[in-house]
Every structure is written in structure tokens, then in C-alpha cells.
MDTraj code that builds the backbone (N, CA, C; nanometers):
import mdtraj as md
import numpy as np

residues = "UNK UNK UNK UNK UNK UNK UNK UNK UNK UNK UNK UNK UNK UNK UNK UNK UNK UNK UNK UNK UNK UNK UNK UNK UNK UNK UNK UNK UNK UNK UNK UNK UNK UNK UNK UNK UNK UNK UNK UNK UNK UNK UNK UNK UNK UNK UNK UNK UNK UNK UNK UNK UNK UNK UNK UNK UNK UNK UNK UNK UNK UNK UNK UNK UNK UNK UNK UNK UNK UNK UNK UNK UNK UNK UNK UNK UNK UNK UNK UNK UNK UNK UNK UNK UNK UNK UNK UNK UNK UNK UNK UNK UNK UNK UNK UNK UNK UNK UNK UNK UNK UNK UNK UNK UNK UNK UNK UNK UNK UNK UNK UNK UNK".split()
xyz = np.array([
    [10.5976, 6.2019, 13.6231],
    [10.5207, 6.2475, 13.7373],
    [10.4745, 6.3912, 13.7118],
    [10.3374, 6.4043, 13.7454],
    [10.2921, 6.5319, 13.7183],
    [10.3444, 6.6069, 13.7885],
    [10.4143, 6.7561, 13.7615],
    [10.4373, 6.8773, 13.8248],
    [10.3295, 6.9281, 13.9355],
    [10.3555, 6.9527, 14.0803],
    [10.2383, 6.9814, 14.1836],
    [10.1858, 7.1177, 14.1439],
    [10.1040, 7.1394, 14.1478],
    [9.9909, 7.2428, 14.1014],
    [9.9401, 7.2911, 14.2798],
    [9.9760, 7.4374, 14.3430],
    [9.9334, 7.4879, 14.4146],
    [9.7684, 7.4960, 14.3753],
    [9.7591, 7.5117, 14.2924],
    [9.5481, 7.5151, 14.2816],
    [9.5321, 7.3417, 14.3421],
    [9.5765, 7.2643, 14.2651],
    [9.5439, 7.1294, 14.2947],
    [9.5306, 7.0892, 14.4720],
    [9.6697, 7.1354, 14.5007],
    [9.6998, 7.0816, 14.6500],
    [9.6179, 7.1994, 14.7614],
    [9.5620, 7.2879, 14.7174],
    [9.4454, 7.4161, 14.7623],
    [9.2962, 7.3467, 14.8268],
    [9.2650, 7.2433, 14.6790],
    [9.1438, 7.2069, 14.6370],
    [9.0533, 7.1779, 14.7963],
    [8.9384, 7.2674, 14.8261],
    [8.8349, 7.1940, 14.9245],
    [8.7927, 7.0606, 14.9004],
    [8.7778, 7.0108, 15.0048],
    [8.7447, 6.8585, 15.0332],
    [8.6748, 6.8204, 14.9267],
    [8.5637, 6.9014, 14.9223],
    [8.4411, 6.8711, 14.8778],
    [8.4519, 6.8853, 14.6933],
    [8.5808, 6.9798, 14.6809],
    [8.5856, 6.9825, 14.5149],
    [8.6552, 6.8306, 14.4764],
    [8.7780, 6.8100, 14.5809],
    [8.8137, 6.6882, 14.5270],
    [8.7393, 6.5404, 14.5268],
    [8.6804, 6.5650, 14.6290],
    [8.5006, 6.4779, 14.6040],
    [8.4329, 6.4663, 14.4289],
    [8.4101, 6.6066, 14.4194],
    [8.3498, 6.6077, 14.2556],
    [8.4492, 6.6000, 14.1797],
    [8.5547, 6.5768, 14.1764],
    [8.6572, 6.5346, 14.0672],
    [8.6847, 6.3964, 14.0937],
    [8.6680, 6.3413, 14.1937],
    [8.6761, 6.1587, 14.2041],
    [8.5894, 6.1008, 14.1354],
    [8.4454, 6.1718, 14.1968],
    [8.3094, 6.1162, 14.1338],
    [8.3255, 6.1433, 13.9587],
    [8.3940, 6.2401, 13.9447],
    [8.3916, 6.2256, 13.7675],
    [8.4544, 6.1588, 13.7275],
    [8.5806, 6.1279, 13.8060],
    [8.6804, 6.0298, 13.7100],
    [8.6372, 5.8665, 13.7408],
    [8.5204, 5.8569, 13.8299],
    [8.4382, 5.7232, 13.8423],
    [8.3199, 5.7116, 13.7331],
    [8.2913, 5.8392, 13.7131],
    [8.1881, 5.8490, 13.6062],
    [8.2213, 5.8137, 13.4989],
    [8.3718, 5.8839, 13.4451],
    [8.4027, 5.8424, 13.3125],
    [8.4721, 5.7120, 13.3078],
    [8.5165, 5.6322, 13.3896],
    [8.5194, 5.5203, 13.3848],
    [8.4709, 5.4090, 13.3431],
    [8.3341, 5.4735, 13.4199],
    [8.1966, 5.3817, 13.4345],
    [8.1067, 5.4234, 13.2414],
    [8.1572, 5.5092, 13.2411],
    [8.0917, 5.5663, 13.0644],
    [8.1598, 5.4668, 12.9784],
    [8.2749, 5.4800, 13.0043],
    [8.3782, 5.3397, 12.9093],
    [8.2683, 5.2411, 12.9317],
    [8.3592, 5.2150, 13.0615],
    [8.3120, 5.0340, 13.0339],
    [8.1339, 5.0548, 12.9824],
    [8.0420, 5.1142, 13.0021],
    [7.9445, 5.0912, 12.9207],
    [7.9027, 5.1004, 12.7489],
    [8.0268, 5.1372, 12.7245],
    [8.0713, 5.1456, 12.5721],
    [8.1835, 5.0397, 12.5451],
    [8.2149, 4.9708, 12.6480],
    [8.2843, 4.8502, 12.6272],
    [8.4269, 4.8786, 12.5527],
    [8.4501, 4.9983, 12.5986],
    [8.5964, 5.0208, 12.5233],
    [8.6934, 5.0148, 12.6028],
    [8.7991, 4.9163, 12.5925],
    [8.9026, 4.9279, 12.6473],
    [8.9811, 5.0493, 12.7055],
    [9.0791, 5.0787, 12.7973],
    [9.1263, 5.1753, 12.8085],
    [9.2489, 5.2423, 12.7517],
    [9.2975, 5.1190, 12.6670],
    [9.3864, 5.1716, 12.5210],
    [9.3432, 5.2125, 12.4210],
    [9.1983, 5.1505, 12.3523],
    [9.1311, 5.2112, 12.2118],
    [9.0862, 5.3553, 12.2831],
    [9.0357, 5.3972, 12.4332],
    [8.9878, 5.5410, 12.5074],
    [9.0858, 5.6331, 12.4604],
    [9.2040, 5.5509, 12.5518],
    [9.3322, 5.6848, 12.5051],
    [9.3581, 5.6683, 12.3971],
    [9.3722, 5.6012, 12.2910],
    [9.4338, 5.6363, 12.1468],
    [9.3272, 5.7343, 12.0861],
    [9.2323, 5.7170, 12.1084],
    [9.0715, 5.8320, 12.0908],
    [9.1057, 5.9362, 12.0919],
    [9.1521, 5.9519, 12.2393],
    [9.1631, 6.0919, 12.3527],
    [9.2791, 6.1154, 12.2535],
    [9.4363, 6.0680, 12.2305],
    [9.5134, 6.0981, 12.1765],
    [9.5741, 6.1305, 12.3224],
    [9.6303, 6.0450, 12.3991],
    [9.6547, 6.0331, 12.5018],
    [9.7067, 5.9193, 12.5902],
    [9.8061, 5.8960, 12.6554],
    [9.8787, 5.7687, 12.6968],
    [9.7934, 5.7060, 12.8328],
    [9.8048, 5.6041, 12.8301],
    [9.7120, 5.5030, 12.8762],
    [9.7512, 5.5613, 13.0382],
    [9.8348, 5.5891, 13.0775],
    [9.8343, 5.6534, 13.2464],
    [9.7824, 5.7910, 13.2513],
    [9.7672, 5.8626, 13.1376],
    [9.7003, 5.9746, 13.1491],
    [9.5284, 5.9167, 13.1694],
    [9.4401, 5.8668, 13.1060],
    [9.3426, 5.8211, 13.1051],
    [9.3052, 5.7696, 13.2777],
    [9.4313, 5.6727, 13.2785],
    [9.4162, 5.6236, 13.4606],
    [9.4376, 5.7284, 13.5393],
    [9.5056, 5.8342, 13.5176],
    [9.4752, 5.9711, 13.6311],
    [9.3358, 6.0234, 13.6047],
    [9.2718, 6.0712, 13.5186],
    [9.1679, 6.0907, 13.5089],
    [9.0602, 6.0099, 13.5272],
    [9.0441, 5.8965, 13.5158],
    [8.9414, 5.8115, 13.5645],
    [8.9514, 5.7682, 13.7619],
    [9.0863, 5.8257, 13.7555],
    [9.1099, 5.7859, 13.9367],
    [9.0824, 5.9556, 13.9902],
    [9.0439, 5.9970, 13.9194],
    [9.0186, 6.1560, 13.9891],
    [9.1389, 6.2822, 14.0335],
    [9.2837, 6.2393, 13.9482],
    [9.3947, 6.3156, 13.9585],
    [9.2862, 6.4748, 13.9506],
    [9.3328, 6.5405, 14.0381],
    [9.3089, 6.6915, 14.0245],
    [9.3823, 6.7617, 13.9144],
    [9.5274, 6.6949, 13.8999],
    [9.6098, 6.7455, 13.7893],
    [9.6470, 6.7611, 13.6766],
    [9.5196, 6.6474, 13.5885],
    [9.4671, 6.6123, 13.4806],
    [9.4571, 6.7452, 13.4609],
    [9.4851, 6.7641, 13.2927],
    [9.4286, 6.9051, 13.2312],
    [9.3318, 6.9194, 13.1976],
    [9.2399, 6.9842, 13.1216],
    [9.0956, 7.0547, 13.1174],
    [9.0981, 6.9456, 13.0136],
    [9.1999, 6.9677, 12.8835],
    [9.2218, 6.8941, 12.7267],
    [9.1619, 6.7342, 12.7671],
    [9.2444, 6.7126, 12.8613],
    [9.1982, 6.5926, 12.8723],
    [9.0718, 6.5385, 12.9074],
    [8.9836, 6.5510, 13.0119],
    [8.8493, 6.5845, 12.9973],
    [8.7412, 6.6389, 12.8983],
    [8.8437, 6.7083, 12.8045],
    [8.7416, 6.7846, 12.6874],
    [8.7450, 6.6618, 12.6093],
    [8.8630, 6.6110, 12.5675],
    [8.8951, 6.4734, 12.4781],
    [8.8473, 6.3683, 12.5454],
    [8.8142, 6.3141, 12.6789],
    [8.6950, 6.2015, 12.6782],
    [8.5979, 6.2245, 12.6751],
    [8.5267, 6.3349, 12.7115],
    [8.3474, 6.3865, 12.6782],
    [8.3618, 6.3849, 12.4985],
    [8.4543, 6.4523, 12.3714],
    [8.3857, 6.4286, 12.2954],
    [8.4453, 6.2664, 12.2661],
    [8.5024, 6.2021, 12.2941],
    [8.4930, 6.0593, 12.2772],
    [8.3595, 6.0361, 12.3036],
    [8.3024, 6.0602, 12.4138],
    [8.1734, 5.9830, 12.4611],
    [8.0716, 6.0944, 12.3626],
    [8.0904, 6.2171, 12.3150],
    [7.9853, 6.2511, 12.2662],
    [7.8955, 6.3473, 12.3565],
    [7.9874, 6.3778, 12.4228],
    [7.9236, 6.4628, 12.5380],
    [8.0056, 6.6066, 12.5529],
    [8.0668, 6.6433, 12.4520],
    [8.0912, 6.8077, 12.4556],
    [7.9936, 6.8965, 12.4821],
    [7.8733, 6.8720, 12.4100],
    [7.8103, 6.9891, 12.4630],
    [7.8171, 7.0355, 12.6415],
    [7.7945, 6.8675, 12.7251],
    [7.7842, 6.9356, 12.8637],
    [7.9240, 6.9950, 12.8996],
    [8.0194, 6.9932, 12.8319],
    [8.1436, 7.0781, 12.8898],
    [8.1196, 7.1853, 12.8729],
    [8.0402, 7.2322, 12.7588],
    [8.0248, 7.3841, 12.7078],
    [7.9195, 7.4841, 12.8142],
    [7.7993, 7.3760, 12.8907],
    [7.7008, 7.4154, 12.9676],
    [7.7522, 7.4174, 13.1445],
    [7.8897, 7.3724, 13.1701],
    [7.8964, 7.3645, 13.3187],
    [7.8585, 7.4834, 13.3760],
    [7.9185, 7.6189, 13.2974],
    [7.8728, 7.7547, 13.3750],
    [7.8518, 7.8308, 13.3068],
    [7.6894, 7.8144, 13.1958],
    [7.6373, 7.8636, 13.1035],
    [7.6113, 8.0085, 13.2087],
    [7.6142, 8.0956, 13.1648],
    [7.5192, 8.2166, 13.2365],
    [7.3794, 8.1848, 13.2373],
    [7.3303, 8.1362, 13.1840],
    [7.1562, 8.1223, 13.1845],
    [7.1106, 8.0881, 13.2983],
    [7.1932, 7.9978, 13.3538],
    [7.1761, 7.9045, 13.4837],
    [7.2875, 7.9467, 13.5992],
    [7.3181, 8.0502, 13.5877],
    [7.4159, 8.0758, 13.7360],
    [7.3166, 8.1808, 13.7955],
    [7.2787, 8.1241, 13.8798],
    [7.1600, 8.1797, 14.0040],
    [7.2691, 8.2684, 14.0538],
    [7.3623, 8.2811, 14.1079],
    [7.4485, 8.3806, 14.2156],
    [7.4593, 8.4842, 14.1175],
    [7.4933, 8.4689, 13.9719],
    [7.5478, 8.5524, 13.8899],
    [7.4094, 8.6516, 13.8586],
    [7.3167, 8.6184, 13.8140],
    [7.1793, 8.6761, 13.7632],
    [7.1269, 8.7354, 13.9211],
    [7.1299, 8.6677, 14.0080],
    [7.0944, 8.7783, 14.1456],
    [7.2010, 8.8837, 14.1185],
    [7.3399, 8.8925, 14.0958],
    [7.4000, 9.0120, 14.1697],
    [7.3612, 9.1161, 14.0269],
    [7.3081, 9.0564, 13.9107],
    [7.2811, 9.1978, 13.8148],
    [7.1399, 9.2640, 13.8474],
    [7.0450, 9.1465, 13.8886],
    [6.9253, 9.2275, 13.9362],
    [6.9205, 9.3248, 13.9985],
    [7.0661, 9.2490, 14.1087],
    [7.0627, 9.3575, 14.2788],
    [7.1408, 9.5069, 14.1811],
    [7.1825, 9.5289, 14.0715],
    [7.2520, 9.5951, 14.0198],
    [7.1230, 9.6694, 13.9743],
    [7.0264, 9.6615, 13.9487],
    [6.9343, 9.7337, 13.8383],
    [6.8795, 9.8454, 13.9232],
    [6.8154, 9.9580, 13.8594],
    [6.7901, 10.1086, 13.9525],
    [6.6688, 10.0429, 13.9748],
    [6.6469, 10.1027, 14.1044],
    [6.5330, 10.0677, 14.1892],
    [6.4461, 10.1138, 14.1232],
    [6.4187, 10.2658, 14.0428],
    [6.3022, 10.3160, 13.9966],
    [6.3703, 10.3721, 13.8766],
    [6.2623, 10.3809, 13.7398],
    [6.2728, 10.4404, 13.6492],
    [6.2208, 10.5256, 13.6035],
    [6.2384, 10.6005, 13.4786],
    [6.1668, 10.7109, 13.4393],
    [6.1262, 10.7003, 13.3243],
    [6.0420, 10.7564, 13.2773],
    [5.9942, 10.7587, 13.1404],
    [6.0078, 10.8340, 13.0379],
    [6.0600, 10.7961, 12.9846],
    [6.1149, 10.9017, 12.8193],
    [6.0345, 11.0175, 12.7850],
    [6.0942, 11.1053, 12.7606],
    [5.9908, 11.2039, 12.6704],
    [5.9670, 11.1324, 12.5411],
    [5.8069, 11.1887, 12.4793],
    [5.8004, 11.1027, 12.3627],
    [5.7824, 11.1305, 12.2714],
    [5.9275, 11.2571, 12.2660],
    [5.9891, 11.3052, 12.1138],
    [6.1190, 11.1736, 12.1152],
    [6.1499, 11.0880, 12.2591],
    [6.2964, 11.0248, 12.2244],
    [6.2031, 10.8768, 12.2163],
    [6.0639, 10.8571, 12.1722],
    [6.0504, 10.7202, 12.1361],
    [6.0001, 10.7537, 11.9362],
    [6.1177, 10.7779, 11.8684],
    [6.1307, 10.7872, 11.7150],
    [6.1362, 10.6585, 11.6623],
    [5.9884, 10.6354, 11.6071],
    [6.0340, 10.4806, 11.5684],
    [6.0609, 10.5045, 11.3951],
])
top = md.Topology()
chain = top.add_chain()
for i, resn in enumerate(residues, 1):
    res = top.add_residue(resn, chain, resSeq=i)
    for name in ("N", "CA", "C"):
        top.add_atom(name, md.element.get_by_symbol(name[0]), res)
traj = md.Trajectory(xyz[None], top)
């Protein structure tokens, strides 16, 4: 039995929502690769009730484990892109809101190319 995880038993409604829907997703990724859920976990390197917490949306599943069925399926890269900076809108507003309102212009003995 997994050890209770205060983050886990924390989790908003709505996160444990997107962790169900993934462990329905990767479910649903198997069976469209037609792989059993013993050849999955021997893949993953992982016991066949670990696989069933994660496909049933355990919050308590580790990261490893998720990293080890995306590259089973071939899908590491999107683990690497969940919170690329390129694409975090909240993050890129608060450096803008960071930038000086007005600038100045160099003297142009300090533009030495």
C-alpha cells in the first residue's frame, strides 16, 4: 500500500480530475497499441498494480512512472514540454510587468563594435 502523501490528499478537485483523465488516457494509448498490461509494465520496468494505479488515476503514482509509460508510448518529448517557459503566459506577463517603463540611450563611445 502506497504511503499517504499530504500533497496527494491536498490535491484540488479539479487537479485530481486531470490525473484521472490521464490515467484514462494512458490506458486508452495501450489498448490502441494492443499491449497487454503485463508486456506495459515489464516495458515500464514496473509491477502490474503499479501500471493499474496509474491508469486508474492514483495521485500517488511517481513522476518515474509516468515518464516510463510516455517513453513506452514514445511520447517523452510531451513530458519535457508540460511547462516549457515559451508557453507559460502567467510567467512571461510577470517579466514584462518587470521591464523599466522607459529607457535610455547609450552614449556612442559605449556602442564599440
Amino acid at each position: 500500500m502506497p504511503r499517504a502523501s499530504r500533497a496527494a490528499s491536498g490535491l484540488p478537485p479539479q487537479s485530481l480530475r486531470a490525473i484521472a483523465q490521464l490515467g484514462k488516457d494512458i490506458a486508452l494509448a495501450r489498448r490502441r497499441r494492443k499491449l497487454p498490461q503485463r508486456l506495459m509494465a515489464e516495458r515500464m520496468l514496473v509491477s502490474v498494480q503499479t501500471l493499474q494505479r496509474l491508469e486508474a488515476g492514483d495521485p500517488t503514482v511517481g513522476l518515474a512512472v509516468l515518464a516510463s509509460a510516455l517513453h513506452v508510448f514514445g511520447m517523452t518529448t510531451r513530458l519535457a514540454s508540460l511547462v516549457a517557459a515559451d508557453s507559460d503566459r502567467a510567467g512571461i506577463s510577470e517579466d514584462l510587468a518587470r521591464l523599466p517603463k522607459t529607457t535610455h540611450a547609450s552614449d556612442v563611445d559605449d556602442l564599440d563594435f
